[in-house]
N, C-alpha and C positions, 0 to 999 in steps of 0.2 A: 565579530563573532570569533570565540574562540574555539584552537580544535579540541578535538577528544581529549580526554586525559591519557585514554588506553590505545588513541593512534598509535600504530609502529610502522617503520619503514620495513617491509619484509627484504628478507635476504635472499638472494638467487634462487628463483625455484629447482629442485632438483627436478629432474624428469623421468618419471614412472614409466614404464610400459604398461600399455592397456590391460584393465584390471583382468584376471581368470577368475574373480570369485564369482562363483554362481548364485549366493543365496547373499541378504540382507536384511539388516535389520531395519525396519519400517511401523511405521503409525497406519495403521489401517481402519476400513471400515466398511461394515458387509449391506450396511442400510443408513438409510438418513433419520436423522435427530439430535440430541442433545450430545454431550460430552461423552456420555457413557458409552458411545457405540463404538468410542476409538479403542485400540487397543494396539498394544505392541505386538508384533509378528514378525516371521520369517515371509520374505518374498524372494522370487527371483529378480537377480540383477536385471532392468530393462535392457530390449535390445534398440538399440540407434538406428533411424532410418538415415538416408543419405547426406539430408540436411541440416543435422542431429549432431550432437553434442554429448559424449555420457562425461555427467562432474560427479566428481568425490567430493559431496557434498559434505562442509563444514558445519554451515549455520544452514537454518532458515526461517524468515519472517513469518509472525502470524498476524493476520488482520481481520477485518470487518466480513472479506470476501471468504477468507477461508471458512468462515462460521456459515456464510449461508451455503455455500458449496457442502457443507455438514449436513446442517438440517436439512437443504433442498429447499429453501424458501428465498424467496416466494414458489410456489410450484412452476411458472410460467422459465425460469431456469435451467428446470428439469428434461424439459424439448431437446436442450445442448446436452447434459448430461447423465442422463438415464434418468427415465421416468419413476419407475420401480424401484430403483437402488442406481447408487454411482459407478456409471460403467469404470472410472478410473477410483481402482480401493484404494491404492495411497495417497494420503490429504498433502495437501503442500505445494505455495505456488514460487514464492520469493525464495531465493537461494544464494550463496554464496561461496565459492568451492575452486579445487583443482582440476583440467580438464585431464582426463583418462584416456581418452578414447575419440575420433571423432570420422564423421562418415565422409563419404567419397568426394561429396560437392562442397564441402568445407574450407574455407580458404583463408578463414580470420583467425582462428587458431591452431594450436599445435600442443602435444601433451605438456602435464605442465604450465600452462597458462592459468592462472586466478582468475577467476571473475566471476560476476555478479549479474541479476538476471533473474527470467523469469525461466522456470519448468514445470512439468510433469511430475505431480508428487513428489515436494522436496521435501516432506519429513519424512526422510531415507536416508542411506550410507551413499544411494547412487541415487538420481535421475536424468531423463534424457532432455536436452531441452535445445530446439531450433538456435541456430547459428543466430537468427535475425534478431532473437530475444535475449541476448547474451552482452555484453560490453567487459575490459578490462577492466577489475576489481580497482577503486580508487588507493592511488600508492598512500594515502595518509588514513587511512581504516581497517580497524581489523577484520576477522571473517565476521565475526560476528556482527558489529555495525554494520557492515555494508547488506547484511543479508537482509536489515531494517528496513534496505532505502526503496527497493523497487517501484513494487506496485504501486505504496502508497505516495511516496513523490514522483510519480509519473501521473499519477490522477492530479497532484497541487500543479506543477509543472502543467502540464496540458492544459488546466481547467482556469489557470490566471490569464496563460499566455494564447496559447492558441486558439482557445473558446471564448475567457473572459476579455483577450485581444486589453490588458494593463496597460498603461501608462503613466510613466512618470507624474510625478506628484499628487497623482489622483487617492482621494479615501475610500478604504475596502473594508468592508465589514466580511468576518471566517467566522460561521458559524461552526459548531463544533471541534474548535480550533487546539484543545488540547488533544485528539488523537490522533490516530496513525497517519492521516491523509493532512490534519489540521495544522501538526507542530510544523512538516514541511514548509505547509503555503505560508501561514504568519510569516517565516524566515525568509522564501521567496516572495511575499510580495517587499517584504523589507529591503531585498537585496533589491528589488526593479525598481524603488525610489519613491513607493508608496507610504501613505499615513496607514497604522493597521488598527484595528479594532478586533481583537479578539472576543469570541462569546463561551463560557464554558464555567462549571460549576463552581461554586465554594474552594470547595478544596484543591482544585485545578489552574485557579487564577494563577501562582506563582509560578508556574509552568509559563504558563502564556507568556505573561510579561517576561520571562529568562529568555524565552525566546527570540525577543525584541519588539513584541506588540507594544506600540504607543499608549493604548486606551483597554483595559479589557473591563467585560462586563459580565455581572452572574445572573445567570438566568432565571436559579432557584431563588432567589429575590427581587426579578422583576426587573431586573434593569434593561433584561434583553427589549421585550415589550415595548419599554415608556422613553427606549432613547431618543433625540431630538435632532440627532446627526442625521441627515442625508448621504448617501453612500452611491459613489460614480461602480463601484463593482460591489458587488455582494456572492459570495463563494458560499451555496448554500450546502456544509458538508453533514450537517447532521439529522440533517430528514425528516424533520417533525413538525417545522412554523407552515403556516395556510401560504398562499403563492400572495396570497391579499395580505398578508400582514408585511410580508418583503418588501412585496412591492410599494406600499405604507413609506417605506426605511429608503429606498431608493430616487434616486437625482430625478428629475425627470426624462432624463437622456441618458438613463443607469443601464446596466446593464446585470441578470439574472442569472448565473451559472448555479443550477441542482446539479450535484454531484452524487448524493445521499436521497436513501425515501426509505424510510423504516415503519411508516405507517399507515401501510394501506391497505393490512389484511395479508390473507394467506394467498391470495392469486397473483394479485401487482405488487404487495412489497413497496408501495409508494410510487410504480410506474406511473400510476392513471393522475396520479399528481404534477409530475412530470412532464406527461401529455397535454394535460390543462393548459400547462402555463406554453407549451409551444404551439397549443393551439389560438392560444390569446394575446399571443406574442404580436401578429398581424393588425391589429387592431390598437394596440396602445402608441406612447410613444418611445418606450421601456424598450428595452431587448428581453428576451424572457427565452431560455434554454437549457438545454439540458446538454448530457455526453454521457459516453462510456470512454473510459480509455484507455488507448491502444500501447501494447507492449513492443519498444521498438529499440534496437540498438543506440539508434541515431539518439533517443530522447535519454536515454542513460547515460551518451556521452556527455550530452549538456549538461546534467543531473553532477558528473565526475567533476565537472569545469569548476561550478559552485561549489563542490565539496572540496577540492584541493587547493581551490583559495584560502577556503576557511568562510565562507559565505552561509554555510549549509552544512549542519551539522546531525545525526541522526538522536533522535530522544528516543532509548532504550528503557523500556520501563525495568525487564527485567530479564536475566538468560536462565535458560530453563536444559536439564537433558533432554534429551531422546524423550528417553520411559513415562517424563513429568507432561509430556504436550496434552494429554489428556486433561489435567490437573489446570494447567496455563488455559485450556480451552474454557474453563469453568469460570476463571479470572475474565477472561475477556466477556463471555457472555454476562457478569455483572455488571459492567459500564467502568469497574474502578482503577481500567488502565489507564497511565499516563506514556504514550507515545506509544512503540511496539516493545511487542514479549518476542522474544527471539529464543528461535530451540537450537542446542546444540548438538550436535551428534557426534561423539567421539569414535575412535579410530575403534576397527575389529579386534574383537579382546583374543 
């Protein structure tokens, strides 16, 4: 795998003293729905709690998750983050940025510091985000690449290894393999010494295969359906095949990772799908599972390991400013991204 074309090795960070600006420009949202609810505004800078982090936020990723944190769907969601509207107004999870500022019980950084990670409304100039969801930014990516990587390669990451428990030489079938969560796995199961089978549209195959998938298939012509492979893992990221027809596609000693559930109505979201299969998991001789996954330092550093190899590279569909995340939210919600859109946020004019 090759790197980035637009890796740079960055030069000495200089070190700022903690911001004074009180106000920032941010993407916000006063209720849940479509694209239209976001809008650019003035907020106040966040304030840091002890185990907190404020970055001057460069880039930040947009994914699957931010959209449904928008609309509030499935409603079942909404329990975590405000019923009625989003207790937190600025959108934004994935980030990548300079550390500003940092609170009392903080020990892994210091102003100045790069990195990459999860927070608190990162399409902003600032947000605050736990010490424990944070890692140094990979020395061979820029802000903008790395702000790609989080969320969605810690769900690939987690969901081959630690859930799907991969092993060498074994074949994996990635369903929804060209997106934000999908380009990752292909690359990482490649890298753990698997045969890969990508699944994803028309127009998307040649993504997959640059990635390095062995085999890929189109769905919108059937191939997903009537393949004749047996599959030791199956990474089911894009949320929409019955648990019976996987499990159809799987070894008999396979094992079933749902990642994704996009259709199961406006309450579960595809949870009760999810459910099923770990309810039936006991009874076959399949493994059948699900996960959520967890935002952790630790797994971001593995995540750096692959990437400064050159193992793992991030597929940027497209960078967008500030003002445009509204615009990019409309992209995503049509299905025609390839990898992530990533917003940038320039310096206080």
């Amino acid at each position: 795998m090759t790197q980035p074309t637009d890796a740079t090795t960055p030069t000495a960070p200089t070190t700022p003293t903690a911001t004074t600006t009180k106000s920032m420009r941010a993407i916000v949202q006063d209720r849940y729905g479509t694209a239209e609810v976001l809008r650019l505004a003035e907020q106040p800078v966040p304030e840091i709690g002890d185990d907190d982090v404020l970055v001057r936020v460069h880039a930040a990723g947009m994914d699957r998750g931010t959209w449904h944190l928008m609309v509030g769907l499935p409603y079942l969601i909404r329990l975590g983050y405000g019923f009625k509207g989003p207790r937190q107004p600025v959108a934004g999870i994935d980030l990548a940025g300079t550390v500003v500022a940092t609170g009392s019980k903080v020990t892994r950084f210091n102003e100045g510091d790069e990195v990459y990670g999860t927070g608190r409304g990162t399409f902003a100039e600032y947000a605050a985000a736990p010490e424990s969801k944070l890692a140094a930014k990979p020395t061979n990516l820029s802000f903008e690449r790395a702000a790609a990587v989080p969320v969605s390669a810690l769900t690939a990451l987690q969901g081959l290894t630690d859930v799907g428990q991969v092993a060498d030489g074994q074949h994996v079938l990635i369903t929804g393999a060209s997106g934000g969560v999908g380009t990752y796995a292909v690359q990482l199961a490649k890298a753990l010494g698997t045969e890969v089978t990508g699944v994803a549209s028309t127009s998307k195959l040649d993504l997959v295969r640059s990635l390095g998938a062995d085999h890929v298939l189109d769905y919108t012509r059937g191939e997903f359906p009537d393949d004749p492979q047996r599959y030791d893992l199956i990474l089911d990221i894009a949320g929409n095949t019955s648990v019976a027809k996987l499990r159809s596609l799987l070894a008999k000693k396979g094992t079933l990772v749902i990642v994704g559930g996009e259709e199961g109505g406006r309450w579960l979201g595809g949870i009760d799908r999810n459910l099923r299969a770990l309810a039936l998991s006991p009874f076959v001789s399949q493994r059948l599972t699900m996960f959520i996954s967890k935002e952790t330092h630790v797994d971001l550093e593995r995540l750096t390991a692959y990437i400064e190899s050159g193992d793992l590279v991030p597929s940027v569909d497209s960078i967008v400013p500030l003002a445009d995340a509204p615009d990019a939210m409309r992209r995503l919600e049509s299905g025609d991204v390839r990898g992530k859109i990533v917003v940038s946020i320039a310096e206080h004019s």
